[in-house]
N, C-alpha and C positions, 0 to 999 in steps of 0.2 A: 635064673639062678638067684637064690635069695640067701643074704646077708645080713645079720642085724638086723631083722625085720624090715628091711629094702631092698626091694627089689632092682635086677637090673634092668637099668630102661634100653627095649631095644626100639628101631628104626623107623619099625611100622607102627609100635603106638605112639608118633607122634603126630598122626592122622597126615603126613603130608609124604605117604610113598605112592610114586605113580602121578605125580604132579607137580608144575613147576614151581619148586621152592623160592621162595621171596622173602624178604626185612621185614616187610607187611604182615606175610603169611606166617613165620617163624614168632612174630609179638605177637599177632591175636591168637596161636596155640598157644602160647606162653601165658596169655592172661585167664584163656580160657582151664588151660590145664590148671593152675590157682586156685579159678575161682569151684574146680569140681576138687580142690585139695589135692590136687596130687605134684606135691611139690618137688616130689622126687625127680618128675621130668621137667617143672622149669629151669632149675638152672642149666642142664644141656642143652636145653631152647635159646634159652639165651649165650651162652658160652657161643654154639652156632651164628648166632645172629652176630656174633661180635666179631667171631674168627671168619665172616665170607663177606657181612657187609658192613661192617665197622661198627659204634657204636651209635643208634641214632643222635642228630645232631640240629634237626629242626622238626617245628611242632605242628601236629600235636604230638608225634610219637614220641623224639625227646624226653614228654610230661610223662605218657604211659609206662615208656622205658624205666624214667626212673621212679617213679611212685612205685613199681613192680620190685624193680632191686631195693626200695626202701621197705617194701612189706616183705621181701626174704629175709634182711636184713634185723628186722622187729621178730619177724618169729622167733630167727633164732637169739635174741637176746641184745643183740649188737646197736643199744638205740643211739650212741653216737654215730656210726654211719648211719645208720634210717634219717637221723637228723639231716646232718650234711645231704644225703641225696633226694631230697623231698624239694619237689619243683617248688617253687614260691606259688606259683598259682596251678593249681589240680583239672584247669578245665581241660577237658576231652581224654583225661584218664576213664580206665576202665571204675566205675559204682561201685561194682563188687572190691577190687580193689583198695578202691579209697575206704570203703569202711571198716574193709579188714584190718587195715592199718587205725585206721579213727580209733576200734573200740579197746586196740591192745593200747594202744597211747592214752587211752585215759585210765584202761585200767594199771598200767603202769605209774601213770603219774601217781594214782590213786594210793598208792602203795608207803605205807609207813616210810621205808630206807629210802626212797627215791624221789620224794614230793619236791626236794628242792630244785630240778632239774629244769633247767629254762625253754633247755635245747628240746624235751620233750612237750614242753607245756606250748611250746608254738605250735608242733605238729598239732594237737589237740586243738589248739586254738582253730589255727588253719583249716585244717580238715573236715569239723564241726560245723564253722560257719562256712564252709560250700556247702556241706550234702545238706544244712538247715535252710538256705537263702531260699527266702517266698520264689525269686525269679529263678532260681537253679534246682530246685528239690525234684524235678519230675523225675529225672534217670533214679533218685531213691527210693521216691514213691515207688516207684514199675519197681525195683528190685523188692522194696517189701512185700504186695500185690504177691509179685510170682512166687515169694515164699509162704506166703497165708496159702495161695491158691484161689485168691478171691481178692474183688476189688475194696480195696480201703478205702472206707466211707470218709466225707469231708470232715465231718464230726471228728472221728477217731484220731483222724489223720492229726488235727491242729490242737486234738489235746495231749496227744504224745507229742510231739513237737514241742509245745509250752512246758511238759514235764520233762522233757530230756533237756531243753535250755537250761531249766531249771536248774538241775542237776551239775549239770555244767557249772554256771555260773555257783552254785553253791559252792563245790568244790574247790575248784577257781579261786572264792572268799576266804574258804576254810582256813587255805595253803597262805593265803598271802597274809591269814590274821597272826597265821602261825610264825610266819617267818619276819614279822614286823613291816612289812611289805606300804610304803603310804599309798594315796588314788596315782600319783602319778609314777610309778614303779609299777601298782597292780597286774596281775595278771586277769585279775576280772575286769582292770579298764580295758587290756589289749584284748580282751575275748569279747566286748561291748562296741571296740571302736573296729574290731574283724569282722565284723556280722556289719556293720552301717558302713565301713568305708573300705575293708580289705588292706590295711597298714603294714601288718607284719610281714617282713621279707625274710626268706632263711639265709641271705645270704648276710645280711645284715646281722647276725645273730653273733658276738663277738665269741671266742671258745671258751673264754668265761663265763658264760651265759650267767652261771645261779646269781651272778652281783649285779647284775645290770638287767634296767627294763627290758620289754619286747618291743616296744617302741618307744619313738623317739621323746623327748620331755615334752618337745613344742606339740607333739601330735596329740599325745594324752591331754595335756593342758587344754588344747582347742575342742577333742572329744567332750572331756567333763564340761566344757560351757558351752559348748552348744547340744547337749544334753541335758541341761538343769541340774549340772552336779557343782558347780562354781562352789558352792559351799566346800566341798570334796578337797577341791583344787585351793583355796585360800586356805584352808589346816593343813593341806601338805608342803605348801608355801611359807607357812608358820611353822610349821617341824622343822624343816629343813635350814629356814633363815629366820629366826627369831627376831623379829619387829622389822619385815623386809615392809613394813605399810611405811615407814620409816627411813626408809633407804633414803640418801642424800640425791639428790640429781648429779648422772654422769657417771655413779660409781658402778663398777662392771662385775658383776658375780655370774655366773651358767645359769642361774635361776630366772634373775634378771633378762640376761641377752636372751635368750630362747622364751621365755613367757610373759614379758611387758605385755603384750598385746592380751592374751587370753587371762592376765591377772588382772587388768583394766575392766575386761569385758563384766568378770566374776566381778568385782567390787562394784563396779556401776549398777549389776544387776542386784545385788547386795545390797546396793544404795535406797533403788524402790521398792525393796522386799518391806525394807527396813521404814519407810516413809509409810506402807500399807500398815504397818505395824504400827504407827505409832511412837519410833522410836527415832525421834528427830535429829538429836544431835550425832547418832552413832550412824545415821544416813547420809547427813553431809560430812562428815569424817568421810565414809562411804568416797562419796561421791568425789570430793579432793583428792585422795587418794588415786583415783581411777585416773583424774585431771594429769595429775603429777606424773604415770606411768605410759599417758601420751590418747591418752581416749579424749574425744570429742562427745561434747553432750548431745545427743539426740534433742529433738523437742517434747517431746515425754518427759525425758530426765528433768529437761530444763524446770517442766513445770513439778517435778517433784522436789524442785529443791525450792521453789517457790512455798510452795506449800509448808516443807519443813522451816525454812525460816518461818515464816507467819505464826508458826504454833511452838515453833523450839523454846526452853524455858518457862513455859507456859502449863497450867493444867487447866483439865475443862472448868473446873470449879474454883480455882486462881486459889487454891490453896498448895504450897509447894513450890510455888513460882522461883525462880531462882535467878535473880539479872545476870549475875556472872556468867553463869551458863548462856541465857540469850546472848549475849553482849557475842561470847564467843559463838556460838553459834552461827551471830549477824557475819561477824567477820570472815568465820571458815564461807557464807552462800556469798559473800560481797567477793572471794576470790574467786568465782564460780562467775559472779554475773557483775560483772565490773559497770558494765550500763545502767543498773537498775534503778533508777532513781529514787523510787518506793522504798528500795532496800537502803538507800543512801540516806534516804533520811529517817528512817526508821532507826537503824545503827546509830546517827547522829542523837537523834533526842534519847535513845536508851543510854549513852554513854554519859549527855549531859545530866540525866537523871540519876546515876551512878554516883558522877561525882558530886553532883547537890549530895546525896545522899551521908557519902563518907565523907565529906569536908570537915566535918570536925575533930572525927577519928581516925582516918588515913589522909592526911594532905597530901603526902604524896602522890597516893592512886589518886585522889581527885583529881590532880593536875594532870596525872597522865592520860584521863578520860578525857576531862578537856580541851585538851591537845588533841587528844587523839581525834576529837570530835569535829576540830578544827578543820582536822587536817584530812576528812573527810567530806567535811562540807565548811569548804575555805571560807569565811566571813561571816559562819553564822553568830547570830547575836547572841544565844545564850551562852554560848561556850565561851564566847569572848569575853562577857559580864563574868563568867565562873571563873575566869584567868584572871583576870582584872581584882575580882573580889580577894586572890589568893596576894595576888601581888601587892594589894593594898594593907593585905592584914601582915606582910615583912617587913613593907615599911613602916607601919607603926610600931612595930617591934624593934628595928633596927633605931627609929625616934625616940623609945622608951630610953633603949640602951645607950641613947645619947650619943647614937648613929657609929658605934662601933661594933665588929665582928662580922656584921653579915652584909658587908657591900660586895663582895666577891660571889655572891650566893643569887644576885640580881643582875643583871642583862640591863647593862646603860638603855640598847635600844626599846627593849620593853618598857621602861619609865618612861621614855620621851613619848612613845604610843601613849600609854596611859595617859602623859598630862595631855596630849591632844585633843585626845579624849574626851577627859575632864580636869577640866584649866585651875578646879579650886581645889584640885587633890595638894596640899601643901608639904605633906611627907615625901610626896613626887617631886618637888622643888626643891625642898631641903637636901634631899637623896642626891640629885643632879647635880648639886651647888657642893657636895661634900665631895662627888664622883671626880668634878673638875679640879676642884683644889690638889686631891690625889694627885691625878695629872700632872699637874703642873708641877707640882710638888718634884714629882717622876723626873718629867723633863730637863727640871734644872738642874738637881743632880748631878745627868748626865752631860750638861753644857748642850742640850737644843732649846736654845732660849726664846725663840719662835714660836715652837711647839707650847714652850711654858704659858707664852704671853697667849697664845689663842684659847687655854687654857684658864687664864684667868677673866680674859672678854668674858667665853661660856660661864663662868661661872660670875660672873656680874650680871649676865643675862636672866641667869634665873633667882640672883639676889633683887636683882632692879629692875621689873618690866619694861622700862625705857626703849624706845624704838631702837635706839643707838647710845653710843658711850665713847667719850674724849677719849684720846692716849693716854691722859693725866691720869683719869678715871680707872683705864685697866693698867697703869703702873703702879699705881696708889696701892690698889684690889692684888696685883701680884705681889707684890713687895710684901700688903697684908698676911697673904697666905703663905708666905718664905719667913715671916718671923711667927705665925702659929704653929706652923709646922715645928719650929723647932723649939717651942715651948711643949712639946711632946715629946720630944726625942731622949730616949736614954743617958743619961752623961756619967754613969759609970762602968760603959766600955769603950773600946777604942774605938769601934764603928760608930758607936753613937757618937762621942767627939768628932770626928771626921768629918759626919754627916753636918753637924753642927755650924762647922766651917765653912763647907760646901754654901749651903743655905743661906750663911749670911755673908759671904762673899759675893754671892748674886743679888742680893737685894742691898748689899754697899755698891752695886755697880749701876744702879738703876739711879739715876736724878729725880728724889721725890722728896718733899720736906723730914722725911724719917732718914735721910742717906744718911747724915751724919749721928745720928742715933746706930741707927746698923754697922757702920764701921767702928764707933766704940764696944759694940755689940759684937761682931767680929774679932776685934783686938783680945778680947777679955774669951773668944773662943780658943783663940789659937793655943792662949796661954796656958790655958786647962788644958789642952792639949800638948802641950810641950810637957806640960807636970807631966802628965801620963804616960808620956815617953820614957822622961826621965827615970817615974818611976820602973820602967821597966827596961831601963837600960838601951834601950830603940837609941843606941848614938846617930849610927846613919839617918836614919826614921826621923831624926831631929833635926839636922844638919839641909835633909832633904825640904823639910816642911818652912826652914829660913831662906832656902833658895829659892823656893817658889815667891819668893817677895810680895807675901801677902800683909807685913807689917813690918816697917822700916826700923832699922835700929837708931836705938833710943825712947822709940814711945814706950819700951815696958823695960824696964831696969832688970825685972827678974827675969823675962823673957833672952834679952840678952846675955844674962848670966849661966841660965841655961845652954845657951847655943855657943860662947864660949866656952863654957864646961866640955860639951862635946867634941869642940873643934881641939881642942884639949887631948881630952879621951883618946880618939881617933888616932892623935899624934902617937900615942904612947905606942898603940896596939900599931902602929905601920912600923915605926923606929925598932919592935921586937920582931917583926916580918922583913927584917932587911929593906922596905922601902923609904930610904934617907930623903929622900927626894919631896913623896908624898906627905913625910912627915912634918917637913921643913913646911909645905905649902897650911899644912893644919896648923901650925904654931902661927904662921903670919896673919893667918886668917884670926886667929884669937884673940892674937892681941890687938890687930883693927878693932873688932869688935869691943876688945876691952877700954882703945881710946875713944869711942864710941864714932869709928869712921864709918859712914856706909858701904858698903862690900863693892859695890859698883863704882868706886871711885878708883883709878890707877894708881898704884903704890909709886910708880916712875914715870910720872909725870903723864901727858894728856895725851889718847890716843886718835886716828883717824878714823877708824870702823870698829863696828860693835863688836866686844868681845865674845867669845863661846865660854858656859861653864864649864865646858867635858873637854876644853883645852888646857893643856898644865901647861904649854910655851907662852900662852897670853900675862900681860904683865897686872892682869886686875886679878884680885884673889879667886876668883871664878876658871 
């Protein structure tokens, strides 16, 4: 009986009445009924097969089984199921089968509304590269054969073959230029790396398909380099992470963790391409690059990076030469080949060449060349003469300017080098002997009077080549430099007054024929310094600077009048703060001063033990 132009399938045409039905028997009428089109009767083949002996569940039938539901499935339209039920690997399905499916999947793919479909473009992928594999093609030969009706010549065979690849892969291109698609996303990578290694799995296939590759980053990345596409694979590495040649060490991106290895591989190979070419310094970039993403140099590489140094910065006809560029270039092969000797000293004279070069117009870089030259080849003699030469021309400048502004700009140790050097550099000696006075200078200040005096030995040493020098000698010499010092010193602020005091209270402390000169020197400091207070009112600040009993009362009339004045003052300002007590102690203390008593002496009469200032029960005015 016929309906809609289908017929009903009855019992005997499914060739198996009169014989024992089997799983076996029921899939190969299934496939065979298929492949002579009459689709009408496979699904009740199969429905049969399902309801007596379950669904097959190991291979090969399993593949057969479903490659078959995958091609009902494609006919009628349904290509997400055809997807989902397409074995991962097609082997020991029925030929006819797989291509009836092959050729609706591409022309599907092919199709304006539907090219972005991932889910379809693996079948295609898949199923193309079986029925194409040199080692797998016979069961499609034999099926094309039986449809010619004639044997297909070897010729024919392998140039249809290269023209349906073709096609493939063009199409493949088409899709993927259309959709922005890079090499490692491609579907023309996963249809190059299906045909060489069999990668794509349908189960792997996320149900997002259109946004995501067909395989994995790291597989495609490994495909294009070990294919000659590394080029491929560094622009989609650049699209994706812009200036990843760049990446810090340790920092972790998807690009990174999945393709260090095959981006190493591509840049190394990059590296020689680039070396063959000609283009030396954009090879050892190259080649660092690769270093830095964990590649090991080959000995090929090794000797291309030799080569690329040797000629980098350089033209065959030395017009264009550029040191900067060599200099860099020495640097980027000297991280590469840390042993190289050749390269060591090659770098080393190019650098010192450098800095001769711009010594008069970049000082700076010069020094850094020759440093840097140094410190690539520890001792060498020129670079130490180009340092030497730079350091001799600051301190003659630092000489001109009558040895102020730039001693902080020079390295005490580097002068003492230098005079070891050379003994008659005299601006090395003056510089030492001005460095030590500082010092000491410093020290005293601070009260490390030790430090001061070693201070002033050193700098007697390089005023007095004398094997050795008296105590008298470095007293004399410090005491010298504690009253130049303070023939420097500003004495129209309070820090410079201070400092002033400081200075020459350590050189009135020292026993040398000028003591008594430094302590009238000191007296006449103090006092300027009381004025200064005065003038600004500093009552405490004054009060404080007579306690420190650095000048006893009576040797300055005005001094003392000052420091009554305050003890005065003071009185006033505690008497209106309610302290009667402390005011009283300021009044007594005043008028001492005003009989001209020394403060250290007891108002009531003579005591046993020394008294404290910051005691008000003690009976001295302290």
């Amino acid at each position: 009986m016929e309906a809609r132009g289908r017929r009903r399938v009855r019992v005997g045409e499914t060739g198996l009445t009169g014989r024992a039905v089997t799983a076996e028997s029921l899939l190969a009428s299934a496939e065979q009924a298929f492949l002579r089109a009459e689709f009408d009767v496979v699904q009740p083949l199969l429905q049969r097969l399902r309801s007596e002996f379950g669904a097959p569940d190991t291979g090969p039938a399993d593949v057969r089984y479903g490659i078959l539901l995958a091609a009902m499935a494609a006919r009628a339209g349904n290509w997400p199921a055809a997807v989902r039920l397409c074995p991962d690997v097609p082997d020991g399905a029925e030929t006819g089968v797989i291509h009836f499916l092959a050729v609706h999947a591409l022309r599907e793919l092919a199709r304006e509304d539907r090219h972005t479909s991932a889910g379809v473009a693996a079948v295609v992928i898949v199923l193309w590269a079986h029925l194409l594999h040199e080692e797998y093609s016979g069961d499609f030969r034999e099926l094309l054969t039986e449809q010619r009706g004639e044997p297909l010549p070897d010729t024919l065979w392998e140039q249809a073959v290269g023209r349906l690849r073709g096609r493939i892969a063009d199409l493949l291109g088409a899709l993927d230029a259309r959709a922005g698609r890079d090499a490692l996303a491609a579907w023309h990578t996963a249809w190059e790396a299906e045909c060489a290694d069999g990668l794509i799995v349908f189960s792997d296939i996320p149900a997002d398909a259109g946004a995501h590759a067909l395989i994995s980053l790291v597989d495609a990345a490994w495909h294009l380099v070990d294919h000659g596409r590394g080029a491929d694979l560094l622009a989609a590495g650049t699209a994706r992470h812009p200036g990843f040649e760049l990446w810090p060490e340790g920092e972790d991106t998807p690009l990174r963790r999945a393709c260090s290895g095959p981006l190493a591989r591509a840049l190394a190979d990059r590296g020689s391409d680039r070396v063959r070419g000609g283009r030396w310094n954009d090879a050892l970039t190259d080649f660092g690059t690769a270093v830095r993403f964990g590649h090991t140099l080959t000995g090929t590489e090794k000797e291309n990076v030799v080569r690329a140094w040797r000629n980098v910065g350089r033209s065959w006809n030395g017009h264009g030469n550029d040191l900067r560029v060599r200099i860099a270039g020495l640097e980027a092969a000297r991280s590469l080949l840390p042993q190289d000797t050749a390269l060591a000293a090659e770098l080393t004279a190019e650098l010192v060449r450098r800095g001769r070069d711009v010594a008069g117009t970049d000082p700076r870089e010069s020094r850094d060349c020759f440093t840097r030259a140094l410190a690539v080849t520890p001792g060498d003699p020129q670079a130490r003469a180009g340092l030497d030469d730079h350091l001799r021309s600051d301190l003659r400048q630092w000489l001109h300017r009558t040895g102020e502004g730039t001693e902080q700009e020079v390295s005490a140790g580097d002068v003492r080098s230098l005079l070891t050097r050379d003994r008659g550099c005299e601006p090395a000696r003056l510089w030492l002997g001005r460095h030590h006075e500082r010092r000491g200078v410093a020290a005293a200040v601070h009260g490390r009077r030790e430090e001061a005096r070693d201070a002033a030995r050193e700098m007697l040493r390089y005023a007095d080549p004398r094997p050795s020098h008296s105590a008298e000698d470095v007293d004399n010499t410090f005491v010298f430099l504690l009253v130049s010092a303070v023939g420097r010193v500003d004495r129209r602020s309070r820090a410079g007054l201070e400092l002033r005091v400081e200075l020459l209270r350590t050189a009135a402390e020292i026993p040398t024929p000028m003591q008594s000169r430094s302590r009238e020197d000191l007296h006449e400091a103090i006092l300027h310094l009381a004025e200064h207070l005065e003038a600004a009112g500093a009552v405490s600040d004054i009060i404080e600077l007579f306690l420190r009993d650095l000048m006893r009362t009576g040797v300055s009339t005005r001094f003392d009048k000052i420091v009554e004045s305050a003890y005065t003052l003071r009185a006033s300002v505690r008497r209106k703060a309610g302290d009667l007590g402390g005011a009283q102690r300021d009044l007594a203390c005043a008028e001492a001063i005003g009989d001209g008593l020394p403060l250290q002496t007891p108002l009531f009469g003579s005591v046993t033990s020394k008294s404290h200032r910051d005691d008000p029960r003690q009976d001295t005015l302290f």
